[in-house]
C-alpha positions in Angstrom: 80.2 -114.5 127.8 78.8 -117.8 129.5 81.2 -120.1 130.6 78.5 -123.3 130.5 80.0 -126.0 127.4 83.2 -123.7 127.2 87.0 -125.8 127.4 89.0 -124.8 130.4 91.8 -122.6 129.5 95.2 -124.1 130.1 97.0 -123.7 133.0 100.0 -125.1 135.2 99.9 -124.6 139.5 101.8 -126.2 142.3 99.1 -127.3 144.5 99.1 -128.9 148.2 97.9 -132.6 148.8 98.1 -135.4 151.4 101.6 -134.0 152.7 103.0 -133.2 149.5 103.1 -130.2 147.1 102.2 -131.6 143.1 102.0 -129.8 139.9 98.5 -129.5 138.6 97.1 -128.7 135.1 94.5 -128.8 133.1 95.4 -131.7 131.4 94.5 -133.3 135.1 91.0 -132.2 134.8 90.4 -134.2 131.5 89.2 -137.7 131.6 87.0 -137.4 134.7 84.4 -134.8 136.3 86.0 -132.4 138.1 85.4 -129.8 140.5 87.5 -126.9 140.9 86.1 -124.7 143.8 87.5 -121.5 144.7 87.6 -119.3 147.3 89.0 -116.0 148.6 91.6 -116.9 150.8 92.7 -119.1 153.3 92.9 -118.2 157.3 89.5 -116.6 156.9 86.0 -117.0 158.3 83.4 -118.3 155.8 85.8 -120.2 153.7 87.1 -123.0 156.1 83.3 -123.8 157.0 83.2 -124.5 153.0 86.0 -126.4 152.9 85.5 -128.7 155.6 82.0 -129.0 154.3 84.0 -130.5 150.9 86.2 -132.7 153.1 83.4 -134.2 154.8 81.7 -135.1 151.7 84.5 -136.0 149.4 83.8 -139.7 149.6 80.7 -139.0 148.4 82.3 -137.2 145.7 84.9 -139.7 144.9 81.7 -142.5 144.6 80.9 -140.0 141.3 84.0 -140.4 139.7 84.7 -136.9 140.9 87.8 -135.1 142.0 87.7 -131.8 144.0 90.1 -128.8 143.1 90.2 -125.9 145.9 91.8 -122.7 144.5 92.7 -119.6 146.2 95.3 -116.7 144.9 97.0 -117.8 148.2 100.2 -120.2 147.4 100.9 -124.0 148.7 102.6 -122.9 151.4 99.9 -121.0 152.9 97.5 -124.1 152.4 100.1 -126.7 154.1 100.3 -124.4 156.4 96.1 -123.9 157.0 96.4 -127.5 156.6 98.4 -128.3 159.6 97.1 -125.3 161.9 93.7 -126.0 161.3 91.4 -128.6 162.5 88.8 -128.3 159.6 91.3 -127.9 157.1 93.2 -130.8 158.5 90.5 -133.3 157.3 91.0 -132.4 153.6 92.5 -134.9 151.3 91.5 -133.3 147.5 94.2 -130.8 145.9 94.1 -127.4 147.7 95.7 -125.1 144.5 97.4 -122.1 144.7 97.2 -119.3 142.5 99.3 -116.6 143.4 100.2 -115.5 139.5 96.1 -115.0 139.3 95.8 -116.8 135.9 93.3 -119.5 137.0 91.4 -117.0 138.5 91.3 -115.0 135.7 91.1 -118.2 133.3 87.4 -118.9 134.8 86.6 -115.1 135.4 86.5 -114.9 139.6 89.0 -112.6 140.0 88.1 -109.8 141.6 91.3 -107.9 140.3 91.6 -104.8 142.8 91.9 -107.0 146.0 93.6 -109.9 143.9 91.3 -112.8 145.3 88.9 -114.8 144.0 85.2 -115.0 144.2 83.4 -118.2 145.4 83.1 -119.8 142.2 82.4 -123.5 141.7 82.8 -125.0 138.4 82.1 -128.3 137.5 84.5 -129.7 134.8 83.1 -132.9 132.5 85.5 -135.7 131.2 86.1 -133.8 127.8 87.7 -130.2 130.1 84.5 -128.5 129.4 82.2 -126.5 132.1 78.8 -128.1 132.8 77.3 -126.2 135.9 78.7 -121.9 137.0 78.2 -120.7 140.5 79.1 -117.8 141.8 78.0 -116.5 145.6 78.8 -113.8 147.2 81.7 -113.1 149.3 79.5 -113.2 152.9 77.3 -116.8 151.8 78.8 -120.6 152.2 78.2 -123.0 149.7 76.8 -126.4 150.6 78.3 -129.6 149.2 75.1 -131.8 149.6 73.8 -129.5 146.8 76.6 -129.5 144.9 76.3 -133.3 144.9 72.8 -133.3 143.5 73.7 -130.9 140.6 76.5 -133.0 140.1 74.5 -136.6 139.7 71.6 -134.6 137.6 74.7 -133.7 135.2 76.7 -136.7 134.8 72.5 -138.0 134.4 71.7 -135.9 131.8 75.4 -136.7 129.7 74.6 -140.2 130.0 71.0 -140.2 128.7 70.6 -137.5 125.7 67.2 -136.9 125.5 66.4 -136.3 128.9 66.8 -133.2 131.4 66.2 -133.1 134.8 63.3 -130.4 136.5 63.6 -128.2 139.7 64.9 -130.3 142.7 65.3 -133.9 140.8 66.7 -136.4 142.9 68.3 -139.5 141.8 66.2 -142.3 140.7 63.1 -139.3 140.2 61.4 -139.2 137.0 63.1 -137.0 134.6 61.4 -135.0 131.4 62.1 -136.0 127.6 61.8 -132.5 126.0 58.9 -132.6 122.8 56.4 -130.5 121.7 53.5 -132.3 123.3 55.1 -131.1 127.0 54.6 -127.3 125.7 52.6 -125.2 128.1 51.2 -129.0 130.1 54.0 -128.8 132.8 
């Protein structure tokens, strides 16, 4: 079953953030684009390059009207502890989740249930807590956040002008398409 246009599934998670351990739920996903991120598990090799690759673009994100979620299976404590051992994790100021019970994992089907981590999913999460773009890489391959940007303008584009979708590798202020029959077989 495709997550794309599907409601996140409630859940409730003590989470790590700017020196302080909050509660987070789905509730704090509605009303703004989200992006909740996971990964398999801190103090690891390919996930702190992702991470710090997030932290050095969150402005970026935040310039969207878009807040960044990290999740791994690992709890708060671990991630205030990455946090302060780490100097690439150390930049990070979104909410670093954790999800030791495994139900947000399982709630956006990453889990990989016999090692109990998650996959590197990203999800991005529209104002109304529905899923609007799916990723999901492989345990060995980084994600970039520059791309994850771009995806992220051509969607909040598209849900502001119905009517319009944007082709392979649209930029901002590119020419978009307006779907009709006279575009059939011409493009």
């Amino acid at each position: 079953m495709s997550l794309i246009n599907s409601e996140i599934k409630p859940f409730k998670a003590t989470a790590y953030k700017n020196g302080k351990f909050i509660d987070v739920t789905d509730a704090d996903l509605k009303g703004k684009w989200s992006v909740v991120f996971f990964y398999p598990a801190d103090f690891t090799f390919v996930c702190p390059t992702e991470l710090e690759d997030l932290a050095d673009n969150y402005a970026e994100f935040q310039k969207l009207g878009v807040e960044v979620y990290s999740v791994s299976t690992d709890t708060h404590f671990c991630h205030k502890a990455w946090h302060d051992t780490s100097p690439a994790i150390g930049k990070i100021g979104y909410t670093m989740i954790g999800d030791p019970t495994l139900a947000i994992s399982r709630n956006f089907e990453v889990l990989i249930e016999e090692v109990g981590l998650a996959d590197r999913g990203t999800f991005v999460v529209d104002p109304d807590g529905k899923i609007q773009i799916v990723e999901i890489t492989a345990g060995g391959v980084g994600r970039d956040a520059k791309e994850l940007l771009r995806k992220i303008k051509a969607v909040q584009y598209v849900a502001a002008h119905p009517g319009e979708v944007c082709p392979a590798k649209w930029q901002e202020g590119e020419k978009t398409l307006a779907p009709s029959l006279d575009l059939v077989g011409k493009i």
